[in-house]
N, C-alpha and C positions, 0 to 999 in steps of 0.2 A: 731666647730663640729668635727675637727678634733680628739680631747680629745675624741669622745665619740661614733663614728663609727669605727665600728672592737672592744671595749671595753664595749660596753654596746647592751643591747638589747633594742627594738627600739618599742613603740606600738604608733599606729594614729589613733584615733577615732573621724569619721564623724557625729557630731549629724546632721542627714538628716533635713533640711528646716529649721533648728532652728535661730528663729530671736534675734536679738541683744537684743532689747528694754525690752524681755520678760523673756529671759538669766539673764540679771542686773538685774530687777525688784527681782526676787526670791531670785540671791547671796544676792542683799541687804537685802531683809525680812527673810532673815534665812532661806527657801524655800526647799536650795538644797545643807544642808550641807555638804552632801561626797564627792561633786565638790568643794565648796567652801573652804575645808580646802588645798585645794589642787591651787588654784588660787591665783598668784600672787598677795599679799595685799589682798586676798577674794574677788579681784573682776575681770571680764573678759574684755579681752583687747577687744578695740573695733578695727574691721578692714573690709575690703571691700572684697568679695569675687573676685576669680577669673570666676566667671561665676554665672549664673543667673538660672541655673537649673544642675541637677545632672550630668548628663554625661558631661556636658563640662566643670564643676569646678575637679571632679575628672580627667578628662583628663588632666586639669593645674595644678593639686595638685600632679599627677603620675610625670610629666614633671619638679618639683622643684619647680613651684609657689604655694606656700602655700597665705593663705588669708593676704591684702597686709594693712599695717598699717594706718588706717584713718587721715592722716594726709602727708603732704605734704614731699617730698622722694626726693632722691631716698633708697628706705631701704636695706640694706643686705640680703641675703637671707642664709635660715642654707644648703638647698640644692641645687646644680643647676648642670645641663646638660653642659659638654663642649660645651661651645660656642663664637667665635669670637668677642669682642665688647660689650660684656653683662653689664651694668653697675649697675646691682645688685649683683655679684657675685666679693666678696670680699676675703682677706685672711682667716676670721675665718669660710668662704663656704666650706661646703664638694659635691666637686665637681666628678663631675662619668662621663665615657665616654661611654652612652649605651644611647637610645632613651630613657627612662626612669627611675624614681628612685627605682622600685621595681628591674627594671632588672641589676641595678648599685649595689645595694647592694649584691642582689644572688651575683653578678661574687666578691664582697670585701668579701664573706662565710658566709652571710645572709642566713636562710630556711626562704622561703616570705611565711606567709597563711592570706588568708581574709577570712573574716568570713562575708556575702553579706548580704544586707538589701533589697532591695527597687530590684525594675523591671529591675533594669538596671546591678543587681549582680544575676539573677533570672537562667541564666545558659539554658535557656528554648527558647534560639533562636540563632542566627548569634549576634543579636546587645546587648544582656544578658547576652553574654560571652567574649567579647571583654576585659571588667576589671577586670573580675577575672580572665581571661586568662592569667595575666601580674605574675600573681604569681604562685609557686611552686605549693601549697596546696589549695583549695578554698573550700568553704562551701554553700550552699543555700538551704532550705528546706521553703516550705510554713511559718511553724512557723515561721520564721525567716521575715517574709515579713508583711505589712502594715495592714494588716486586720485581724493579732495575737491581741490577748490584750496582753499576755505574751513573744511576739517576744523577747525582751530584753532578759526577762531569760532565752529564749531558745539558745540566740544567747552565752549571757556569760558560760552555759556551753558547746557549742561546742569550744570556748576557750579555758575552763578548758582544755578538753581533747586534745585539739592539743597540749599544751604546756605539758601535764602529757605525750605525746606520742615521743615528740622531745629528744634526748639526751644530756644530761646539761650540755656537754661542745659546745654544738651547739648554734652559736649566732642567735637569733631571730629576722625577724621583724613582727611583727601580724598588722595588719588592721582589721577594725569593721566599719562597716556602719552600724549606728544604726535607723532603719527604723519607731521609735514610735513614733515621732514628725510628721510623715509625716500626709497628709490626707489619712482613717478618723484615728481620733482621740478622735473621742467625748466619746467612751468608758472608755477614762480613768479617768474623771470628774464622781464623785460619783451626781447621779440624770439628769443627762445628756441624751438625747433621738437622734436615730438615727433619726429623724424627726426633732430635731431643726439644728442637722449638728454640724460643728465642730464650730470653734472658737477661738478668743484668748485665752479665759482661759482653753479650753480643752487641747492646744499645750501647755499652762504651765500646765497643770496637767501629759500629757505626759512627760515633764521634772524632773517632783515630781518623775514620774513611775521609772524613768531610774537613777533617784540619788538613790533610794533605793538599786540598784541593780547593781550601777557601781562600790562600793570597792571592788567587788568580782573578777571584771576582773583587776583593777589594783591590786590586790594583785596573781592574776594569771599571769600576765604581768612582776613583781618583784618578782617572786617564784625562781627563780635560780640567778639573779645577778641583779644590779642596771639597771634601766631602765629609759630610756628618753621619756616623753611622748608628745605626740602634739595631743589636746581635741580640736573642733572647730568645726563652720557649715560651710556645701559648698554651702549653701546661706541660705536666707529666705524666706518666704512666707507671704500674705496679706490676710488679712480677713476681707475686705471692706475698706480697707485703700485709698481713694481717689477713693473711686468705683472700685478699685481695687481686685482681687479675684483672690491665686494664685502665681507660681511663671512663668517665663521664660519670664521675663517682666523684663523691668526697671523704677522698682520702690526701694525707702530708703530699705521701707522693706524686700525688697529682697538683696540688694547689700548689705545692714551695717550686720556683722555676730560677732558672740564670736567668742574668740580664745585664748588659755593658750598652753602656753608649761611649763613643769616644769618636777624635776628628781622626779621618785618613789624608795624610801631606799631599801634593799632587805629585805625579809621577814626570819627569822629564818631560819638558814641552809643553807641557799643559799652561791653562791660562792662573795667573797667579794668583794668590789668595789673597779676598780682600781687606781680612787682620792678621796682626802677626800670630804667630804660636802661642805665643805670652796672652797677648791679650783676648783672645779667642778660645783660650784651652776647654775641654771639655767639662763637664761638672763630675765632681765623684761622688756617689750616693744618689739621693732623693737628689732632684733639679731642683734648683732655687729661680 
């Protein structure tokens, strides 16, 4: 990561509640192509979230734990917080000495903006402002929140304009918590009633929602130079799994999450990248 903070602009995008099981199912059926051309082999790595419901996974995702590789560790991590003894913080870690990665970056000459989804980015209280507080710039308007049907599109053009408003020699890092997976959701399944409630195929229908509409932020994300991205859920949610209903529980379906990182090329005009393809590619699996 060293290669690619201070030289690339940075976006992280939270698909809120988004379950593992429902993530694959679609990459596999062709479902959610403008994700999938963009995942590692077209498919999403599987991995464990840092927390079981939104404020506490985004708390460990601001912190350097990003979602931890399903499978037996200890794994590298791409960011982490100086710390004594850490045994996931290896050489190719980009390490920051500031309580967190949003506030590590501003002081490397990062402009941090989020663009908020969900209650917890809602700006409308003491505990709503806590993690958009962590950055420069923040955004939250109702659209933007769970009971949009067009939250997404409303969220990717408050994107647009942040990044058309920033000046291109300024390095970027943008966040997006994307709030249309969350409950309800049943809106977004065509013959779907708010009286049957949400569901598993409504949260994959909300996934179809947000692939329509997600090249538009990664091509706003890579409008001025190469960019590195990390796509992921900071957990899951149950929809009667083991009588289960729900997240902030421990249950598979909450803890197992998608997760990709991969670079975004620049788009026409933009300023050029400072490695080649080859030599810059993105890692697949655990980072090294």
């Amino acid at each position: 990561m060293h290669a690619v903070v201070g030289s690339h602009d940075l976006l992280l995008v939270t698909l809120d509640t988004l379950r593992h099981d429902v993530a694959a199912e679609l990459a596999a059926a062709g479902r959610i192509p403008h994700l999938a051309r963009h995942l590692p082999g077209g498919r999403w790595e599987r991995r464990h979230a840092p927390g079981s419901f939104t404020y506490a996974s985004h708390q460990a995702i601001f912190a350097g734990f990003l979602p931890t590789p399903a499978a037996p560790g200890p794994h590298p991590r791409l960011f982490a917080a100086s710390f004594a003894g850490s045994e996931t913080t290896k050489d190719g870690t980009w390490v920051f000495d500031t309580p967190d990665l949003v506030s590590g970056l501003a002081q490397a000459g990062y402009h941090t903006v989020c663009v908020g989804g969900v209650g917890f980015f809602n700006k409308q209280g003491a505990l709503g402002s806590v993690l958009p507080g962590l950055f420069h710039e923040s955004h939250w308007e109702p659209g933007f929140g769970v009971a949009s049907p067009t939250s997404f599109e409303a969220q990717v053009a408050c994107a647009e304009q942040a990044v058309r408003r920033l000046p291109r020699e300024q390095r970027l890092f943008l966040f997006v918590n994307v709030s249309a997976l969350h409950q309800p959701n049943w809106f977004h399944r065509p013959g779907a009633t708010r009286e049957a409630g949400d569901s598993r195929e409504t949260h994959a229908a909300a996934l179809e929602y947000v692939d329509r509409h997600i090249g538009r932020l990664f091509a706003a994300a890579s409008s001025r130079r190469r960019c590195f991205a990390v796509v992921c859920s900071d957990h899951g949610t149950a929809y009667g799994d083991d009588g289960y209903t729900g997240h902030r529980l421990g249950h598979e379906s909450v803890w197992t999450v998608p997760y990709a990182h991969f670079f975004l090329e620049p788009g026409p005009g933009a300023e050029p990248g400072p490695l080649s393809p080859t030599a810059a590619r993105a890692p697949s699996g655990a980072p090294r």
